[in-house]
N, C-alpha and C positions, 0 to 999 in steps of 0.2 A: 850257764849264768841266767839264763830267764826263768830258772824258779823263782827266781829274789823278786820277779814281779808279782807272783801268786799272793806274796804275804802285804799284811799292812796291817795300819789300825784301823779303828771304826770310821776315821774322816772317811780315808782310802776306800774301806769298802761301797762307801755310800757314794764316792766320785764316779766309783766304776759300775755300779746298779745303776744310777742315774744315766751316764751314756750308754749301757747296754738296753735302758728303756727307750733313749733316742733312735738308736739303732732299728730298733726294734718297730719302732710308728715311719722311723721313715721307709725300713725295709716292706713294711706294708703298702706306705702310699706308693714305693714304686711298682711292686707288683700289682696293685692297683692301674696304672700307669701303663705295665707292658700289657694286663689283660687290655683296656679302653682305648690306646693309642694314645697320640701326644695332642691328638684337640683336648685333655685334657689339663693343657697347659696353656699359658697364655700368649704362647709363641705362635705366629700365622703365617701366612705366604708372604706376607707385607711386611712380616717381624720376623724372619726364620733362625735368630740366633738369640737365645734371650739370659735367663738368670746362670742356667749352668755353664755358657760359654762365658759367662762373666765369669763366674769362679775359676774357673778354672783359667785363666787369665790371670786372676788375682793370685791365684795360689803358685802358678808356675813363677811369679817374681818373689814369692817368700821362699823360694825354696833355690831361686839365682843366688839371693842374698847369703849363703851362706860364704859367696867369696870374699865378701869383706870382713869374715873371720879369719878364713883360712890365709888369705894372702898375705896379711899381716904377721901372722905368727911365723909360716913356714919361707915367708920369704926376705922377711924384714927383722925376724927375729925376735918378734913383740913378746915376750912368753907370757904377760897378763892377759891373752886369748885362751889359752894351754887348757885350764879348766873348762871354759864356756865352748870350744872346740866340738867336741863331741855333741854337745846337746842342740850346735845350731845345723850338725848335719844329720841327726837325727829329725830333728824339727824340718829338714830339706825332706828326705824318707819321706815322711807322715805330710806334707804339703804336696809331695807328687801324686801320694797314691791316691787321698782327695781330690786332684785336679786330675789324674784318668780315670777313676768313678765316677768325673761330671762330666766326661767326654761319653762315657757308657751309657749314661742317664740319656744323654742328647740324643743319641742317634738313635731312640726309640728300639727298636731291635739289637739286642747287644751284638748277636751274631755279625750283623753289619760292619762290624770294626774291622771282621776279619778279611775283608776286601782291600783293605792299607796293602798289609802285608801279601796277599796274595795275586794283589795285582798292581803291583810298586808304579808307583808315575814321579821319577824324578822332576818331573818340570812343576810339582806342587811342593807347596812351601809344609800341606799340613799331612804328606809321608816324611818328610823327615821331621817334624816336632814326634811322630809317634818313632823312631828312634830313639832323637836325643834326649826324650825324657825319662823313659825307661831306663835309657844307659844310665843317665846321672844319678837318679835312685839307687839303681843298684850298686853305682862306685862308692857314695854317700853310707850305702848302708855298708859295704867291706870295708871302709875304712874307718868310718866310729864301730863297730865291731869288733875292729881288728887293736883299736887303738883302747878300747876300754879293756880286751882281753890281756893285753901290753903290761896294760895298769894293774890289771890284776895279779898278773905273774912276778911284776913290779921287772920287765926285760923292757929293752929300750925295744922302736917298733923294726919292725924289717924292712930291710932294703928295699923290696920290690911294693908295700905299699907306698915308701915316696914318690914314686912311681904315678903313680893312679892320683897321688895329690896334686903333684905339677898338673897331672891330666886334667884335674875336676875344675881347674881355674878357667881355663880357655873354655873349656865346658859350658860352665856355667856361664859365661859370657855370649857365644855360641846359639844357647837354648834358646834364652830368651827373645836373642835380635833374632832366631828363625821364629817364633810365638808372633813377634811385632811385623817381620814379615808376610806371617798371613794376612792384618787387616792392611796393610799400607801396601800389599801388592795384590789388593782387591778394585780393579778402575772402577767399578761400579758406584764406591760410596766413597766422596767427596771428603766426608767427615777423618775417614781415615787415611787417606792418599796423600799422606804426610812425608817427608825426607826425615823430618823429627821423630818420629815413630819410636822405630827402635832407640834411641838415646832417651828418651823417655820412659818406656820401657823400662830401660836398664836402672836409671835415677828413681822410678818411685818402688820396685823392687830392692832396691838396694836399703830405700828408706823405712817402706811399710817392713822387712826381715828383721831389719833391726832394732825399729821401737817393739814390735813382739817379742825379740828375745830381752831386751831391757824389762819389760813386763813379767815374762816368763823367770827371769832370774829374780825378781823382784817378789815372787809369788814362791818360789823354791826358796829362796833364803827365809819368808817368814812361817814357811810347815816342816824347813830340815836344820841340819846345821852347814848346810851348803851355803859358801859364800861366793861367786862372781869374785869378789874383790873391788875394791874402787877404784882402780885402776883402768882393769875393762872396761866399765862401764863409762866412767868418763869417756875413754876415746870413742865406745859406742855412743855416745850421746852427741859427743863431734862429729861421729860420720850421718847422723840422724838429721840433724841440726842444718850438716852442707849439701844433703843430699833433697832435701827439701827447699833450700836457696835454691839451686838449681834447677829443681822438679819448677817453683813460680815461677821461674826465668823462662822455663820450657814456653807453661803456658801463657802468656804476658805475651812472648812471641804467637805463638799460635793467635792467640785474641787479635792482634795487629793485625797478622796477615787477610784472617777473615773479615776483619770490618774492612780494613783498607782495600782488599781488591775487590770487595763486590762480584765476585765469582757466583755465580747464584748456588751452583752445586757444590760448592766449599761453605758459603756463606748460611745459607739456609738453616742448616743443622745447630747451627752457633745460636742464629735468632730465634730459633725453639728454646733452647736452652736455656738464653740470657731472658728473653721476655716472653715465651709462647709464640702459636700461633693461631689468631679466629678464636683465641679463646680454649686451647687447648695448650697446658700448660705442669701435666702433671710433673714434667723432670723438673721445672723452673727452679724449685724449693730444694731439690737433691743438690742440681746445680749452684745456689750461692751457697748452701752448706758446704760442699767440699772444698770452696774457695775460700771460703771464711776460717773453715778449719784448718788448711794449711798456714792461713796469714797467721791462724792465731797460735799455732803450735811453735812456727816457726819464731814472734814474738816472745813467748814462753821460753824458750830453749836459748833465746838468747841473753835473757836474764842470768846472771852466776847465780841469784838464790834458789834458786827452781832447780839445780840441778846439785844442789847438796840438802832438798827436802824430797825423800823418797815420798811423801803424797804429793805434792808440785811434780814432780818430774813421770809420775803414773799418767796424771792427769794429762799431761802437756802428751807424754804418749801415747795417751788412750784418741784425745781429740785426733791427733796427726796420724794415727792409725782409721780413723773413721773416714775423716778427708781423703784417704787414699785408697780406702776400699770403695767409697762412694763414686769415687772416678772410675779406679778399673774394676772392683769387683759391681756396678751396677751398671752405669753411664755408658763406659767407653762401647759396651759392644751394642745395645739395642738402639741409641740415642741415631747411631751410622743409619738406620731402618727408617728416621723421619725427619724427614718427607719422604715417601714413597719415590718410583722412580714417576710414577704418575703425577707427582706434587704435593700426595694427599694426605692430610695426617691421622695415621693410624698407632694412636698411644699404648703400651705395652704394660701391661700390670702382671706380674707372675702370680699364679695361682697359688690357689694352697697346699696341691700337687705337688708345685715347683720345691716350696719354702719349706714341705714337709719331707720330699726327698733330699734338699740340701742342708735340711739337720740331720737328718739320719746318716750322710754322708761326711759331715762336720764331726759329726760324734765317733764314727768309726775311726776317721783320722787321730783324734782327740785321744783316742782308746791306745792306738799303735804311740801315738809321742809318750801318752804319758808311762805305757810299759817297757818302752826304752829309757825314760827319764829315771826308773823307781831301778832298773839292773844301773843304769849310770851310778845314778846319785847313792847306790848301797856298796856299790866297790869304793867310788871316793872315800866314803865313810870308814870300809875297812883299813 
């Protein structure tokens, strides 16, 4: 079945020269990167986790989210998920293998990785994320696999993948609160030493998953004759819509607790964020954008006309996708770094290093979704 990704038209060809040029500058600047070391990056002793532990953060909740596809259909009986099924755990696939290339990026020597596995330490939260995440991928990819080959044969699926589906549910629930247990069972930084963590977590995964496949369907139905249906997408827009209520509610709380208890090692990290400090202020701007963004998506989505205009409803997606990667895929992990443990603030800007290895890394993902989408979306068609 993956010849059918080989062929296309001229759009196609030029989608896939263009990220194979991504690939390509970024596969440079990291070998750039492994020849020079990582002072080539903007991460330091006082900042040691920066853009690619962000991603890779952010990416691990796009690729949780595909249980709010799957539970609905195989356990509630939804069958308007049935088509989009395949493409949000393909799009889980292509989200992991991105977020362990940014794990690879990180640790400067790739070799390094292989110290997890070879010298296993249960009592760390970050041996078992390199488990559970690999597992999920690989269940993800046997089972839209196994479900498009189904399709093809046009035979209902086999017993032993329902199997591996009830599995992937707990799974995916599982990964992520182990992801949210590495920084909230870090005592060192205040910022993350949260009980809310992981349900947080879980909530803007669940939300950013979802308006990218609302996007993604929305982008396949106007270059094939693949349609979502309006169905899905409606309940997608409702689970987008309450998982974002939620997501402000998280934080609303968090805000309270920090102003209210005056903790200085809780509190501190908030007052960089909200107002600087001494004059040092670069997240400030990140920070009321991802709030703005959510209030105003969440507004958006609650309107009914926004959500029977597919340019309204892109739009209200695209913003509530920015607001949520601006938290977890920028914010959440370097912001924990200031103020030093010294009090001092040392501001974090990713290089060009960073931003040209995490296109090249973006685009290679980009390359795997979209060659699973073109064998999907050409059996559909048959």
């Amino acid at each position: 079945m993956i010849e059918k990704a080989l062929h296309g038209g001229k759009g196609y060809r030029a989608w896939i020269i263009f990220l194979a040029a991504g690939i390509g500058v970024g596969l440079f600047a990291y070998l750039y990167q492994l020849r020079e070391g990582l002072w080539l990056t903007g991460m330091s002793r006082n900042v040691s986790w920066g853009f690619y532990i962000s991603q890779f953060t952010f990416l691990v909740g796009v690729a949780a989210s595909v249980f709010m596809v799957v539970l609905p259909l195989y356990l509630h009986d939804f069958k308007a998920f049935a088509p989009i099924t395949a493409l949000a755990q393909f799009l889980a696939v292509g989200a992991l293998s991105m977020s362990l290339l940014f794990i690879f990026s990180d640790v400067g020597m790739p070799m390094r990785i292989l110290n997890v596995p070879l010298n296993p330490t249960p009592g760390s939260m970050l041996f078992y994320d390199t488990l559970f995440l690999p597992g999920f991928m690989l269940i993800n990819l046997v089972i839209g696999w196994t479900a498009v080959g189904a399709e093809k044969r046009e035979t209902p699926l086999p017993g032993w993948i329902k199997g591996l589906i009830y599995l992937s549910l707990p799974w995916a629930v599982i990964m992520h609160t182990v992801t949210a247990f590495i920084y909230a069972g870090t005592p060192g930084r205040g910022f993350w030493m949260t009980a809310i963590m992981a349900p947080r977590f879980l909530t803007t995964a669940f939300a950013a998953g979802t308006a990218l496949l609302i996007l993604l369907s929305m982008v396949i139905k106007s270059l094939t004759r693949f349609d979502a249906g309006e169905k899905a997408i409606w309940k997608l827009v409702t689970i987008l819509l309450y998982s974002l209520i939620i997501d402000a509610f998280f934080l609303a709380v968090e805000y309270f607790t920090a102003i209210y208890s005056h903790v200085p090692a809780y509190t501190e990290t908030f007052r960089y964020l909200f107002f600087g400090i001494d004059g040092n202020n670069a997240f400030v701007p990140w920070f009321w954008s991802m709030n703005l963004a959510i209030l105003v998506a969440i507004f958006l989505l609650a309107i009914p006309g926004v959500r029977t205009s597919r340019f309204r409803l892109a739009t209200a997606c695209i913003i509530a996708l920015a607001g949520l990667w601006i938290d977890k895929g920028f914010l959440l992990v370097p912001a924990a770094f200031i103020p030093n443990v010294f009090g001092r603030i040392m501001e974090y800007p990713p290089s060009w290093v960073e931003l040209t290895v995490s296109l090249g890394i973006y685009c290679l993902g980009m390359l795997m979704i979209t060659a699973f989408y073109k064998v999907t979306l050409a059996i559909k068609n048959e």
